[in-house]
C-alpha positions in Angstrom: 36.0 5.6 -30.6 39.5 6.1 -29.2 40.7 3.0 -27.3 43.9 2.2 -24.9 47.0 1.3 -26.6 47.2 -1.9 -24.8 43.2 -2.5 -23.9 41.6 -5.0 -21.8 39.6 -7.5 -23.9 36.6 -9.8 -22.8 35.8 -12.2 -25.8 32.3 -13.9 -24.6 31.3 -17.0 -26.4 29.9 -19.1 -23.7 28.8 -22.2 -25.7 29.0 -24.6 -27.6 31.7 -26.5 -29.1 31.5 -26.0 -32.7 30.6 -21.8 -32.0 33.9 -21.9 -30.2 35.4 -23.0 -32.8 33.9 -20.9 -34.8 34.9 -17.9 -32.4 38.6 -18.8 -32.0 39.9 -17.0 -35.1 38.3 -13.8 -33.6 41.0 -13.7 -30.4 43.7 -14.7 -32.7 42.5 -11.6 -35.3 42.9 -9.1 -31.6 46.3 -10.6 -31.0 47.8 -10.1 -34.6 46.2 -6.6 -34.5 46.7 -5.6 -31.0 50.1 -7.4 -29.7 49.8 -5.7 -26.6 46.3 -6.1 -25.5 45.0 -8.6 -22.5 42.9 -10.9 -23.8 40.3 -12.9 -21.4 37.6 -15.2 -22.3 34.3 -16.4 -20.5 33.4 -19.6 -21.5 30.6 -22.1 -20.0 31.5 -25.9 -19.1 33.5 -28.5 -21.1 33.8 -26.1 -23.8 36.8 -24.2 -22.1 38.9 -27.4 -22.7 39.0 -26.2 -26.7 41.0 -23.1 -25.3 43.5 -24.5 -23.0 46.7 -23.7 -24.1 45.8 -21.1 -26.5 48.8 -18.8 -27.6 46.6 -15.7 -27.9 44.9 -16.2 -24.8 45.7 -14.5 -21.6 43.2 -16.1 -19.1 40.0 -18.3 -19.6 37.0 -17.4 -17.2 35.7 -21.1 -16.8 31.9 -20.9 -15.7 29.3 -23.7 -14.7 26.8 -24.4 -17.0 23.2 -23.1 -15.9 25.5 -20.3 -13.9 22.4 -17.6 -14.8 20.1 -18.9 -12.3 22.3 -19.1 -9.4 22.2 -15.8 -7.9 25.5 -16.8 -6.3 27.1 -18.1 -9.1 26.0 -14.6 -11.5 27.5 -12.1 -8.0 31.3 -14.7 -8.3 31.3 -13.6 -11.9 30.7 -10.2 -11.7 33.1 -10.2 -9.0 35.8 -12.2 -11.0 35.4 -10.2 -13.8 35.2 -6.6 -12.1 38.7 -7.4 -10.6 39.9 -7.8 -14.7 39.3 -4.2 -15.3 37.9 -4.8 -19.0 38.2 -1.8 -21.0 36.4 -3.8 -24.0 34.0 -7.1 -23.7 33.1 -8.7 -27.2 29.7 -10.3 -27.3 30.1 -12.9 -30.2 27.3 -14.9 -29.2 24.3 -12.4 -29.2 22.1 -13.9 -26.4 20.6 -12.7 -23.1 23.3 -14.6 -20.9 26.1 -13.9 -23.0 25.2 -9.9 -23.4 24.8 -9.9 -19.3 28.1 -11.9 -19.1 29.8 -8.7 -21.1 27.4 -6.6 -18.6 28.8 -7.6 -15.9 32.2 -7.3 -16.6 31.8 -3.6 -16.6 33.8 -3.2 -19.5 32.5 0.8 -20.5 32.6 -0.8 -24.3 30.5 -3.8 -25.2 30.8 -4.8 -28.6 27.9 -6.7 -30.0 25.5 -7.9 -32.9 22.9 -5.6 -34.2 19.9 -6.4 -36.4 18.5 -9.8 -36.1 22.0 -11.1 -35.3 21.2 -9.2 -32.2 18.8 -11.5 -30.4 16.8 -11.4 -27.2 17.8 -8.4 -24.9 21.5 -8.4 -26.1 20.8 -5.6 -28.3 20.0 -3.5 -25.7 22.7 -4.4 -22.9 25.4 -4.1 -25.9 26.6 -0.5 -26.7 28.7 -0.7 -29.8 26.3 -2.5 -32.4 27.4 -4.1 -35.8 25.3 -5.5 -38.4 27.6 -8.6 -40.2 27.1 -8.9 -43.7 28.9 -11.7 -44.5 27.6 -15.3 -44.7 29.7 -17.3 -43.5 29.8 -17.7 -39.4 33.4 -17.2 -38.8 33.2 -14.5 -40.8 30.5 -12.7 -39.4 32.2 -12.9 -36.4 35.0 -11.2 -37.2 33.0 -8.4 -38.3 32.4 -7.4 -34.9 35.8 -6.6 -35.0 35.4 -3.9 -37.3 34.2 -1.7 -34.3 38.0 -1.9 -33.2 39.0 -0.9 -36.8 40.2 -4.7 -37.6 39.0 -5.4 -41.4 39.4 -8.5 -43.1 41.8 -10.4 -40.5 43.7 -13.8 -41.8 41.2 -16.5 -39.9 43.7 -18.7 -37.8 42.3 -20.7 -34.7 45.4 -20.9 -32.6 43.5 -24.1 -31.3 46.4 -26.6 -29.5 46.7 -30.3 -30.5 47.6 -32.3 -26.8 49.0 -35.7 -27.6 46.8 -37.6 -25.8 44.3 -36.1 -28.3 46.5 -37.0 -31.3 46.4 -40.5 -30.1 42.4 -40.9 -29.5 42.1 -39.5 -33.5 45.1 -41.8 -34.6 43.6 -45.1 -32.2 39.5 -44.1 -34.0 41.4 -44.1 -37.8 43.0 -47.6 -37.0 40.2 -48.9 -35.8 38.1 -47.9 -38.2 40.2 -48.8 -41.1 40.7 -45.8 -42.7 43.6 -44.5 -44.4 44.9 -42.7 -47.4 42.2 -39.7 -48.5 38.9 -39.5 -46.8 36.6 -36.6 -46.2 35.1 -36.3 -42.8 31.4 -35.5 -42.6 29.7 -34.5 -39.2 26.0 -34.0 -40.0 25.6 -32.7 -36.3 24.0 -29.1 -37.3 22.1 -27.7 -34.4 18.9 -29.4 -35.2 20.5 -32.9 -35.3 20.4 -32.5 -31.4 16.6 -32.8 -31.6 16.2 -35.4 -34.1 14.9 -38.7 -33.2 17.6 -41.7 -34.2 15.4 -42.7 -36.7 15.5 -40.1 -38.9 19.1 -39.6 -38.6 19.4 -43.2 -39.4 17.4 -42.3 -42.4 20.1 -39.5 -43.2 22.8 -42.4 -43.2 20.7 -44.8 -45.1 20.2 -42.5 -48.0 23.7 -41.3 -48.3 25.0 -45.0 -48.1 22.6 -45.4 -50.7 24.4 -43.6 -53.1 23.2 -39.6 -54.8 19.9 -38.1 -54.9 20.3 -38.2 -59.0 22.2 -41.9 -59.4 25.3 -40.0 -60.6 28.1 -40.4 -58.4 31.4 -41.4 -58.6 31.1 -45.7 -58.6 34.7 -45.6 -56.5 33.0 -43.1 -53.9 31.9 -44.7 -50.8 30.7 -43.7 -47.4 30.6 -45.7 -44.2 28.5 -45.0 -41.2 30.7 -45.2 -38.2 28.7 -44.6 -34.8 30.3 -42.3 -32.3 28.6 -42.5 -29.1 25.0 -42.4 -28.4 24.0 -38.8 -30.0 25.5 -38.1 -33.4 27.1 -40.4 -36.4 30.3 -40.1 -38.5 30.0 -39.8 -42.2 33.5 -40.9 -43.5 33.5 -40.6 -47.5 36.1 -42.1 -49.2 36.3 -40.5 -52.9 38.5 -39.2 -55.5 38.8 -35.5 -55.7 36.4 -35.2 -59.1 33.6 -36.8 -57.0 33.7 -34.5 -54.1 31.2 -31.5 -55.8 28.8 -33.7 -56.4 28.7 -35.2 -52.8 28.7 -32.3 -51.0 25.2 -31.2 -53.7 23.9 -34.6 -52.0 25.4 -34.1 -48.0 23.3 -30.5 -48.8 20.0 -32.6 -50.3 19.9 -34.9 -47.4 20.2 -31.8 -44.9 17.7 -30.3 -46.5 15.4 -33.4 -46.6 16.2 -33.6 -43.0 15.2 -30.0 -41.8 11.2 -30.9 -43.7 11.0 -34.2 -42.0 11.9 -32.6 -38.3 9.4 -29.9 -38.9 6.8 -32.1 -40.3 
């Protein structure tokens, strides 16, 4: 499909933190490829703080959180976004709100997941449909931009360190005690969010514990550091050989973790 020279792009990933993340290399991919394009973003909440400041990044559309039952709050955005003029909107999220976000920007050509990456009614509000075959998220993302004729981009986030940021991380090492080489493990996977603090205390308990098969590294260690009420911090210190055979027990407690939730 024959596009403007210099298009108008809406990149929709509304939520959440991580899947921004996850997203960013996709704007950076459009701005290596298409120097000349605008380049928006609609983004929900606290998550827009992740893109402030991003080189690639033209403007951020910041909306509320809950903004889809607000028949107010749904007419500002079409509104806000009509006045854009979107030639292109890119649906990296594949949900309801985030295919009627792309919707209602009017962009002719939404861009979107097809298949069962496709979910609720996005297939249908979504007019140029790909089917990812890669495994890996940020790589499935960047699929999508195979519609625009963008194959197997370099993956750079573009995301923007802020000092004050640089000093929260540096002031959390200190006081934690860490230095030297440590890998950082976050076991906040989307069904942490729904596990009681017991079993996630489990999860902790049997890494501190040492492997599921006794054969780890003796000079490999991981501490527990709570962060906040909701998720824990994994901090395993290690040399290089050991690393394999951590992340083989990081994957055996996940996995021991997804049977006791759905037990």
């Amino acid at each position: 499909m024959p596009q403007p020279s210099a298009p108008r792009i809406l990149v929709v990933r509304l939520t959440a933190i991580g899947d921004v993340i996850h997203t960013s290399p996709v704007l950076s991919a459009l701005r290596a490829a298409l120097p000349e394009a605008y380049l928006a973003w609609v983004v929900e909440g606290r998550c827009g703080e992740l893109l402030r400041g991003h080189a690639c990044l033209d403007q951020m559309i910041n909306v509320r959180r809950k903004w889809l039952r607000s028949p107010r709050a749904v007419r500002d955005l079409r509104r806000e976004l009509r006045d854009l003029n979107f030639d292109i909107a890119i649906d990296v999220q594949g949900l309801s709100k985030s295919a009627i976000a792309a919707k209602l920007s009017g962009a002719p050509r939404r861009i979107g997941y097809g298949g069962k990456d496709g979910r609720e009614i996005s297939r249908f509000l979504n007019n140029d449909l790909v089917e990812p075959t890669a495994t890996h998220v940020i790589e499935r993302n960047l699929q999508l931009l195979q519609a625009l004729d963008i194959h197997n981009p370099k993956v750079e986030y573009g995301i923007r360190e802020w000092d004050d940021d640089v000093r929260m991380i540096d002031q959390f090492l200190h006081q934690s005690d860490l230095a030297g080489r440590f890998v950082l493990l976050h076991p906040g996977l989307s069904i942490d969010g729904r596990l009681p603090l017991r079993v996630r205390d489990q999860a902790a308990l049997r890494l501190t514990a040492g492997s599921s098969n006794g054969r780890v590294d003796e000079r490999a260690t991981i501490d527990v550091v709570p962060h906040g009420e909701h998720f824990l911090v994994l901090v395993c210190r290690a040399p290089r050989r050991a690393w394999p055979e951590l992340e083989r027990d990081f994957d055996y407690v996940v996995r021991t973790l997804e049977l006791d939730a759905a037990a």
